[in-house]
LUMBA-10056 format. One line per 5 residues: their letters; for each residue x, y, z of C-alpha. Coordinates in pm, whole numbers, plus 32768, in hexadecimal, padded with zeros to 4 digits. Layout:
residues N
A> X Y Z  ...
//
This chain:
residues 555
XXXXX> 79A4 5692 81C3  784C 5634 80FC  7995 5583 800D  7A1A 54C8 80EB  78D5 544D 8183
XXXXX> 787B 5402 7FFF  79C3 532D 7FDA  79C9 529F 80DE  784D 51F4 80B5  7877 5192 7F48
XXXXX> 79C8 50EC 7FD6  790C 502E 810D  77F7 4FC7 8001  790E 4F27 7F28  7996 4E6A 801D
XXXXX> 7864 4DE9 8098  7832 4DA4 7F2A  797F 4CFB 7F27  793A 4C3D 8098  77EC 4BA9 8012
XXXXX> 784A 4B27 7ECD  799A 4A6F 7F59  78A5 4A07 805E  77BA 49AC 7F72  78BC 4904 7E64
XXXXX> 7922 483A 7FDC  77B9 47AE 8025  7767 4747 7E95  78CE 4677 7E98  7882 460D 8005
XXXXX> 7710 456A 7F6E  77BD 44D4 7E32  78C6 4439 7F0E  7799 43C4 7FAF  76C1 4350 7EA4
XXXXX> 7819 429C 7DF4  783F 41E0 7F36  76D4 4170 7F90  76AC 40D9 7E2D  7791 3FFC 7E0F
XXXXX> 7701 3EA8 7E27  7588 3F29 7DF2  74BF 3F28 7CB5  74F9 401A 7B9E  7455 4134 7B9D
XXXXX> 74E6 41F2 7A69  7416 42AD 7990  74A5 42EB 781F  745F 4403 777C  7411 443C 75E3
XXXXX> 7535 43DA 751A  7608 437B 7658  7638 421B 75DA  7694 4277 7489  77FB 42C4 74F7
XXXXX> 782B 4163 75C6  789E 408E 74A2  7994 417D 745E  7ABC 40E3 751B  7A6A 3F95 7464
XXXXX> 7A4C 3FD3 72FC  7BC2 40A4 7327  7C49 3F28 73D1  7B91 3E64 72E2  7CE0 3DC3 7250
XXXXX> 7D7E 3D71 7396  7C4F 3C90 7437  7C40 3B15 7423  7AD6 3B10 73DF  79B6 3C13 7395
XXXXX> 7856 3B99 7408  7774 3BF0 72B9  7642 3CAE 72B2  7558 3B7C 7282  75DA 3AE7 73E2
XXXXX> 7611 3C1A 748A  7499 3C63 747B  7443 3B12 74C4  74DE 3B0B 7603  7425 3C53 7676
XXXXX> 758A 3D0C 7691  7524 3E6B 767B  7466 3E17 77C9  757D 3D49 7872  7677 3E8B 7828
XXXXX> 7576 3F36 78DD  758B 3EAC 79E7  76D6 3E7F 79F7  774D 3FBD 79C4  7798 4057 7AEE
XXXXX> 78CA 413B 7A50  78F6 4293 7A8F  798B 430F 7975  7972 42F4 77F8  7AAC 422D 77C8
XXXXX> 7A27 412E 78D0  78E2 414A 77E9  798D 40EB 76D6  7A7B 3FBA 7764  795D 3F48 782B
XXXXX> 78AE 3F1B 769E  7A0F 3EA5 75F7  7A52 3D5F 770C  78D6 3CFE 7701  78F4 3D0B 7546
XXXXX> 7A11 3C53 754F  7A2A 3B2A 7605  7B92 3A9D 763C  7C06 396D 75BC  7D1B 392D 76CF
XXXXX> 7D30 3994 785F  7D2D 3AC6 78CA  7DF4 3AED 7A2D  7E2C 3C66 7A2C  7CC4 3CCA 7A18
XXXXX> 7C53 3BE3 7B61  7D8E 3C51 7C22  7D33 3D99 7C0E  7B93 3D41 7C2D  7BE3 3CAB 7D72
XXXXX> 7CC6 3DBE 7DBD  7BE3 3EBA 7DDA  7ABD 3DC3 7E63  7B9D 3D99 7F80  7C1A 3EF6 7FBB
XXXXX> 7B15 3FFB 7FE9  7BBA 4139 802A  7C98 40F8 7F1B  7B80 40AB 7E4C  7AD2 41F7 7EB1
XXXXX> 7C02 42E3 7E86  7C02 4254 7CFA  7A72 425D 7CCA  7A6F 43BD 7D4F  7B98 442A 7C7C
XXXXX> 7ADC 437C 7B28  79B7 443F 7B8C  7A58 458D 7B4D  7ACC 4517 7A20  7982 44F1 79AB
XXXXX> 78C9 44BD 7846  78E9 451C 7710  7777 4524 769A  771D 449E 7559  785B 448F 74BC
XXXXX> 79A0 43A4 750D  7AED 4430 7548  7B32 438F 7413  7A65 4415 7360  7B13 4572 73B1
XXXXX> 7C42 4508 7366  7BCF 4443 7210  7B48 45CC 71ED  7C96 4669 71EC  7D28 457B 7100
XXXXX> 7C0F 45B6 6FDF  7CC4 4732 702A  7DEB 4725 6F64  7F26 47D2 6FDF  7F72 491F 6F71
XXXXX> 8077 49F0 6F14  8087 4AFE 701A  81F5 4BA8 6FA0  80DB 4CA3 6EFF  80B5 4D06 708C
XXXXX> 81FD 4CFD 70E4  823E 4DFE 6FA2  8156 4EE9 7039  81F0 4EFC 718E  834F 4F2B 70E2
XXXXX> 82BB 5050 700D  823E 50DE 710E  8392 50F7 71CA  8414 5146 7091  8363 529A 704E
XXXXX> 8365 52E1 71C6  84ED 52D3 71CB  84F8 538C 7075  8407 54AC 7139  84EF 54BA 725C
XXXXX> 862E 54C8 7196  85E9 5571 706F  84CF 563C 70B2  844D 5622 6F84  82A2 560C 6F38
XXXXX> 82D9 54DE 6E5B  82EA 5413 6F89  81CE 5488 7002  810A 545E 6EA1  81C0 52F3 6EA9
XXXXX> 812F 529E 701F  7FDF 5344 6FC4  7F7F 524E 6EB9  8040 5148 6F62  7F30 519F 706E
XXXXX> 7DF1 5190 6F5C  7E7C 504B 6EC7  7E78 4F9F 701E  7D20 5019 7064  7C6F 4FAA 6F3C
XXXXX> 7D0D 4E33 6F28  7CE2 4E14 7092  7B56 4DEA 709C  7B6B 4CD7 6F78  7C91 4BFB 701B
XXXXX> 7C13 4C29 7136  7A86 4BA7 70ED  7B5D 4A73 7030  7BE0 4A11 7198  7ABD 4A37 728A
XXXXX> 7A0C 4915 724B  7B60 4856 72C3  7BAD 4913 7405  7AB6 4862 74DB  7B8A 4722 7486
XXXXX> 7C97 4793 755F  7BB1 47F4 766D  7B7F 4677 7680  7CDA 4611 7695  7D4B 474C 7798
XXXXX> 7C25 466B 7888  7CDC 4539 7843  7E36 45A9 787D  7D9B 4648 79E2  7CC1 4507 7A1A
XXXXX> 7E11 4439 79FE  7EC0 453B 7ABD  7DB6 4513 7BEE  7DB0 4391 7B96  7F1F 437A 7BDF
XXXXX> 7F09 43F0 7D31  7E42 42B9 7DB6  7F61 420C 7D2C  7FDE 40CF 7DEE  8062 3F55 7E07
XXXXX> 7F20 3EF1 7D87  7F01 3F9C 7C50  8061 3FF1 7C1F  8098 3F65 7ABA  7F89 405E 7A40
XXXXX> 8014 4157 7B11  814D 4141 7A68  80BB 4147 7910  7FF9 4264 7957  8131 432E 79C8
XXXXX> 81CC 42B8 78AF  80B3 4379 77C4  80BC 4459 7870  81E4 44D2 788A  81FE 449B 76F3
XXXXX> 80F3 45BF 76F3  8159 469B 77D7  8187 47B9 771C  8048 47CA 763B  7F70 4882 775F
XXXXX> 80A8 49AD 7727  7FF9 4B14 76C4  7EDA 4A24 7670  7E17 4B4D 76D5  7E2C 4C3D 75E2
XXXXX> 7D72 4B1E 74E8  7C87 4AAF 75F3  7C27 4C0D 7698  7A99 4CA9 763A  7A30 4E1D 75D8
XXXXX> 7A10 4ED8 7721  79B3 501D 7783  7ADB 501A 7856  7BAE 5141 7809  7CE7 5058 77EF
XXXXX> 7C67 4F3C 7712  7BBB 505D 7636  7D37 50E3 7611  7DCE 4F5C 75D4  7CA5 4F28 74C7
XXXXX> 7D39 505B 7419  7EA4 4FD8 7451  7E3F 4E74 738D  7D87 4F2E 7286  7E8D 4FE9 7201
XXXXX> 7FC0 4EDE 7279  7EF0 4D7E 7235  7F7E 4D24 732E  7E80 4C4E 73BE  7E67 4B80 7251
XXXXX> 7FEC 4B61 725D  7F91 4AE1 73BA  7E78 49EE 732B  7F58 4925 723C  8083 490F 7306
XXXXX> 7F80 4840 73F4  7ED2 478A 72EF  8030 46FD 7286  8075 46C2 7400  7F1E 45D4 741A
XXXXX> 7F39 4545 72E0  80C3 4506 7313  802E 4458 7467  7EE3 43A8 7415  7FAB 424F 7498
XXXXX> 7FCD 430D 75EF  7E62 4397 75FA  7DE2 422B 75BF  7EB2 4188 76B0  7E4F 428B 77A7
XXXXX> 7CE9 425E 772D  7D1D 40D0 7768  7DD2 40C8 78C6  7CA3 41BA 7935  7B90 40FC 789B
XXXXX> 7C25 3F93 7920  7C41 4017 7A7B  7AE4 40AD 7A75  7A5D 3F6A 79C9  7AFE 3EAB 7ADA
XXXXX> 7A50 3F6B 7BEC  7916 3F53 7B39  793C 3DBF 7B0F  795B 3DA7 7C8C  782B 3E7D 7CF4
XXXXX> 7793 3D86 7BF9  7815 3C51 7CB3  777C 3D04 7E14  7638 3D36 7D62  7603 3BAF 7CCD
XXXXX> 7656 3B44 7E41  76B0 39E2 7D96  77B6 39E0 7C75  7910 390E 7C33  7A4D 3972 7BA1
XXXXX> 7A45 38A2 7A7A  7B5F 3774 7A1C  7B8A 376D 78B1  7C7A 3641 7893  7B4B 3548 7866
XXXXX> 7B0F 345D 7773  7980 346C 776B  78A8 352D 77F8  7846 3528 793F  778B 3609 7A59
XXXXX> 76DF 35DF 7B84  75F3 36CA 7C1A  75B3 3763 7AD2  74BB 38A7 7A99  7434 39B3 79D8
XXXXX> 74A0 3AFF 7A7C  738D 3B94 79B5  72A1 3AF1 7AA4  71DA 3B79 7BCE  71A1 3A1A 7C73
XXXXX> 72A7 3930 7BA8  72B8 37B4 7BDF  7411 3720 7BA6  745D 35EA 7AE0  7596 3505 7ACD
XXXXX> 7618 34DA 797B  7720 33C4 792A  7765 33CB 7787  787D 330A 76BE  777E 32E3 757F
XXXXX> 7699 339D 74E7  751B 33C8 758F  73D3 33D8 7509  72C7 345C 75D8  7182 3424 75FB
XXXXX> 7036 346E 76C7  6ED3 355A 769B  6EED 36B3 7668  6F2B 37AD 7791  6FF2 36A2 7826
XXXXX> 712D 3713 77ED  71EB 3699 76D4  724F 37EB 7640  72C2 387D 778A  738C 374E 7807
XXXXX> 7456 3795 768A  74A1 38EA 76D0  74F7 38B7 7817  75F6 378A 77AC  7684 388C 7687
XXXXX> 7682 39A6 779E  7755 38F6 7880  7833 38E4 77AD  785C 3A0F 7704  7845 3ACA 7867
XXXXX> 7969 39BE 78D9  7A2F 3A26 77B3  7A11 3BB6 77C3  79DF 3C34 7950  7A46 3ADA 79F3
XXXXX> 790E 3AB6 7AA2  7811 39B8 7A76  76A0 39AC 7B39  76C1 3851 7B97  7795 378F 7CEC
XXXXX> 7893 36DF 7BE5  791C 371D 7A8F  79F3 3655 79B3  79F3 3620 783B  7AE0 364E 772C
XXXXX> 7AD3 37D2 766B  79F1 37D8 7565  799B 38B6 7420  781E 38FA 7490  76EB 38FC 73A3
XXXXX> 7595 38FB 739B  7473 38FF 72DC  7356 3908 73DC  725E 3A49 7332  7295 3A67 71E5
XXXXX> 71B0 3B3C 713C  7150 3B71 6FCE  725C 3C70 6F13  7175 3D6B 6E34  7284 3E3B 6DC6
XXXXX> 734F 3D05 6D67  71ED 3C51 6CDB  7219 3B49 6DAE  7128 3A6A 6E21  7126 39DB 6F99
XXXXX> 7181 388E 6EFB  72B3 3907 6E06  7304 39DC 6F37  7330 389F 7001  73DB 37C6 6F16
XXXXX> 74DF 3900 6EE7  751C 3924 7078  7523 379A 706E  765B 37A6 6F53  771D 38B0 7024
XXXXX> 7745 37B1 7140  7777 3664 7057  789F 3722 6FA2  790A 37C3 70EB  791E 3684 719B
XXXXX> 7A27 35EA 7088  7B27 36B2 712F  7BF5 35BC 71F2  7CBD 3679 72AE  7B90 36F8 73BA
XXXXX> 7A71 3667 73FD  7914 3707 73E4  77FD 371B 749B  76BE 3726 7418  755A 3769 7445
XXXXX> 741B 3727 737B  72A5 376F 73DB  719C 3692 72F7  72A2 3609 71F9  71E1 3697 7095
XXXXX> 7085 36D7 7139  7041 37A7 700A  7012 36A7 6F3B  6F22 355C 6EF3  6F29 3405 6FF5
XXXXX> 6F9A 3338 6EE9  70B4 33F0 6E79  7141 349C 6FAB  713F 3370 704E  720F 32ED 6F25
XXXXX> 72F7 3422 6F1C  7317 345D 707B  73AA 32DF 709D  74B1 32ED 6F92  74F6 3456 701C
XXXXX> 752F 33F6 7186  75BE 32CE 7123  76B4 3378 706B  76F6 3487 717A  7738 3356 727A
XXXXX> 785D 3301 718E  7909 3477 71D9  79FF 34FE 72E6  7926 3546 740B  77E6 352F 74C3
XXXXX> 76C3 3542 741C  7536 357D 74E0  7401 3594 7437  7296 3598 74C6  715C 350A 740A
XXXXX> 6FFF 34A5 7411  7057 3388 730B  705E 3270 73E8  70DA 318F 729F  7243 3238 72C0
XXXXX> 728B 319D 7411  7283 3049 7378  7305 30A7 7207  7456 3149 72F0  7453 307D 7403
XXXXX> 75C0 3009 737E  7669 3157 7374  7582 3236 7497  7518 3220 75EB  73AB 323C 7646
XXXXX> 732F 3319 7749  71D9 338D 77A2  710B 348F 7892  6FB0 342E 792A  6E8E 34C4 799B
XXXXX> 6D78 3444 7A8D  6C1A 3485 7A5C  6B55 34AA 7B7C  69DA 34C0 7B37  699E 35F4 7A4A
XXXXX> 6B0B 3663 7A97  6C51 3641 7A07  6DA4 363E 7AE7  6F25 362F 7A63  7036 35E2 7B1C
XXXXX> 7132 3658 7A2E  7214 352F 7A81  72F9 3481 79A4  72CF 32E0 7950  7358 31FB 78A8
XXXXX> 72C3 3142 778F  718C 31DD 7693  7048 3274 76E1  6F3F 3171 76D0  6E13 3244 7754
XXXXX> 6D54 3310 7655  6C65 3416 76E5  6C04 3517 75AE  6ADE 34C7 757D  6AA2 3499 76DB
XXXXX> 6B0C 361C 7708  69F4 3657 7625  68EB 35D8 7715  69C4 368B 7821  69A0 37EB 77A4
XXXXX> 6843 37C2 774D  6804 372C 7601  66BF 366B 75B7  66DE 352A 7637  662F 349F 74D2
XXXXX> 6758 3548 743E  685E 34D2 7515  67CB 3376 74E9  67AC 3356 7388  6952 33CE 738C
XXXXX> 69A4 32A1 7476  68E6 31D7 7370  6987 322E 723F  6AF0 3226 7337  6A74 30BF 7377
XXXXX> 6A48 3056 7208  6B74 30F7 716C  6C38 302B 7294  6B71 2EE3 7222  6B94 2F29 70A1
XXXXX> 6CAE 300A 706D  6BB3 30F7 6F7F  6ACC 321B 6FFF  694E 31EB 6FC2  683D 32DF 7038
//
């Protein structure tokens, strides 16, 4: 009686065991079903963790041949990428990492009508939307490491020749049936040290493979991601659909007795008896191969799973980023200059927008902090955002698609021994010989044309420079405080300027674009501004006053 009593409580506490985690495992999907669908739209909140973002490139450098364009380092940094990704990148998975980085790095040189039908897809069907988001969530991340970089893993491991295995398990047979038959101890000798053999090389093939099984842990969620993905198939989506299948079904037998390679030590009386089994069988290393020849023999189906994963997650990512800017356009990249209305920095907490009509080049003037390096990367942001996600943070877009560079921050190069000047000059002679490419036309950006060098002679350079990079295919901007280049270019660029207004002992910017060149000067002004001796600020405004008169500096 005390028995049964005994049973039957250690069988009411496992199934209240069982009740509370399926309850449990109910309410945690329940909240991130919840979380998923209240974010959409709202700011990003996601925190990386330490070596997370390593792996995000890793889709790109593998496509690296098939893109029209790759943004460089230089310009990438410039433009404050890392931070727009951030942003941006609402994806749930690591393939949707990854794609998210690979569109944004490579900017297309042509229309792309598949990615906005299925951007606006999504934006305008929520449910649908949510069924995919939740079933990208389970797929989940891979940590530091890209897919790829699992699968480049099992390629360094070279193939082996497993017929040593399949000897063994045909010895063993061998004596078995030479025992039954003959009766004989030599089969038993034979299996004995058949048995010994497979012992002692197990341990050392075995360590050889370990390092590689967690690579197939990686494609097993993949396969099950695109499995679950499939379901929330529809008209919508139904050319990745297809594809998917397609994979799929290409792979459908690499998950078979994937067990035996995958399974852990356990103090479970039947895996103690199966780790026996594969130590004197191999078993699981004749296993390990067969699927390593399976993934390899497939790496074309992995990535296109890999890319019809990470577009669709991308493309639910771009439209919560469309909900969050509030104002954006679709982009038309038929133009044949360069022109935007209601332009912005999505950067900005408080932006003000600016109209921008270019057929020419523009040179840009005005005082510092008004907003000459900002209204650059904004122009180059446009349009590297209008050629990647389709989205641009301004009411119109249109402009011809451009190969984008800039040279906005450069920095001396200490490894390299560069100075900030020859570090210039080189960034300059990447766009001049990029811009003799005919075929597409640049667009270019350039903060202080050769500040790190003399009056006399960057004035000289940047002239012939600029002069010469009016001549290429493309668009060419460049801001500077050397007033002297608006009238040495005025032929080949268009002059625009910012303002400020000074108001008493304050200073106010309006961030607004204008036509024609600065003509106020206020430097030495800010001097007295922030507090500077007025004797001091006076004796400047002197010496400003007889260089103007003279055209030579005297103290």
């Amino acid at each position: 009686m005390e028995t049964l009593v005994l049973i039957g409580m250690l069988g009411a506490i496992a199934l209240i065991m069982i009740c509370y985690g399926t309850f449990h495992n109910k309410r945690q999907r329940a909240y991130r079903i919840k979380c998923i669908k209240e974010s959409y739209g709202t700011p990003c909140r996601r925190k990386y963790v330490d070596g997370e973002y390593v792996h995000i490139p890793g889709y790109h450098y593998n496509h690296l041949q098939n893109v029209d364009f790759n943004i460089d380092d230089i310009t990438w940094n410039d433009l404050d990428m890392d931070r727009i990704y951030h942003e941006m990148n609402r994806t749930l998975s690591s393939a949707g990492d990854e794609y998210l980085y690979h569109l944004l790095r490579s900017p297309r040189l042509h229309s792309d009508m598949r990615l906005e039908e299925v951007i606006t897809y999504f934006m305008d069907h929520p449910d649908e939307r949510l069924k995919l988001s939740v079933a990208l969530s389970d797929m989940g991340r891979t940590g530091k490491y890209s897919i790829y970089d699992y699968i480049n893993n099992l390629d360094v491991l070279n193939g082996r020749d497993v017929r040593k295995e399949y000897l063994l398990l045909i010895l063993y047979v061998a004596a078995i049936a030479f025992m039954a038959i003959s009766g004989s101890p030599v089969g038993g000798v034979v299996l004995a040290l058949v048995l010994i053999y497979a012992g002692i090389t197990y341990f050392s093939g075995k360590k050889k493979i370990e390092p590689y099984i967690v690579s197939f842990s990686y494609v097993f969620r993949l396969l099950s991601a695109a499995g679950q993905i499939r379901k929330c198939g529809n008209d919508g989506i139904k050319k990745e659909m297809d594809g998917l299948k397609e994979a799929c079904d290409k792979m459908a037998g690499l998950g078979r007795f994937s067990g035996i390679v995958m399974s852990t030590p356990s103090s479970d009386p039947l895996q103690i008896l199966m780790d026996y089994i594969k130590i004197f069988t191999h078993i699981d290393i004749i296993r390990f191969y067969g699927m390593r020849k399976q993934i390899m023999d497939h790496s074309k189906d992995i990535d296109l799973m890999l890319t019809i994963i990470g577009f669709l997650d991308a493309s639910i990512a771009i439209g919560s980023y469309r909900e969050y800017l509030g104002t954006y356009c679709v982009p038309d990249l038929t133009g044949d200059k360069y022109e935007a209305t209601g332009l912005y920095h999505p950067l900005l907490s408080d932006p003000v927008a600016n109209d921008v009509c270019l057929d020419r080049g523009m040179l840009l003037t005005g005082s510092n902090a008004s907003g000459k390096s900002t209204m650059l990367k904004t122009i180059a942001l446009s349009a590297l955002l209008a050629q990647s996600v389709n989205t641009v943070p301004a009411t119109s877009y249109k402009a011809p698609a451009y190969r984008i560079y800039t040279s906005l921050a450069v920095n001396d190069d200490i490894m390299q021994g560069d100075s900030y000047y020859m570090a210039e000059i080189k960034s300059l002679k990447l766009i001049v010989d990029e811009g003799k490419e005919e075929e597409t036309p640049i667009l270019a950006c350039v903060d202080e044309v050769l500040r790190g060098t003399n009056t006399v002679e960057r004035i000289s350079a940047s002239t012939v420079i600029m002069k010469q990079l009016s001549e290429v295919n493309g668009l060419i901007l460049a801001a500077t405080h050397d007033i002297e280049l608006t009238d040495l270019l005025a032929d080949c660029y268009d002059n625009y300027h910012f303002e400020e207004l000074i108001e008493g002992r304050d200073i106010r910017f309006n961030y607004k674009l204008m036509p024609g060149k600065a003509t106020s000067k206020n430097a030495i002004r800010l001097l007295s501004l922030t507090g500077y001796d007025e004797e001091l600020v006076r004796e400047a405004s002197d010496m400003a006053k007889r260089y103007e008169e003279t055209g030579v500096f005297s103290i």
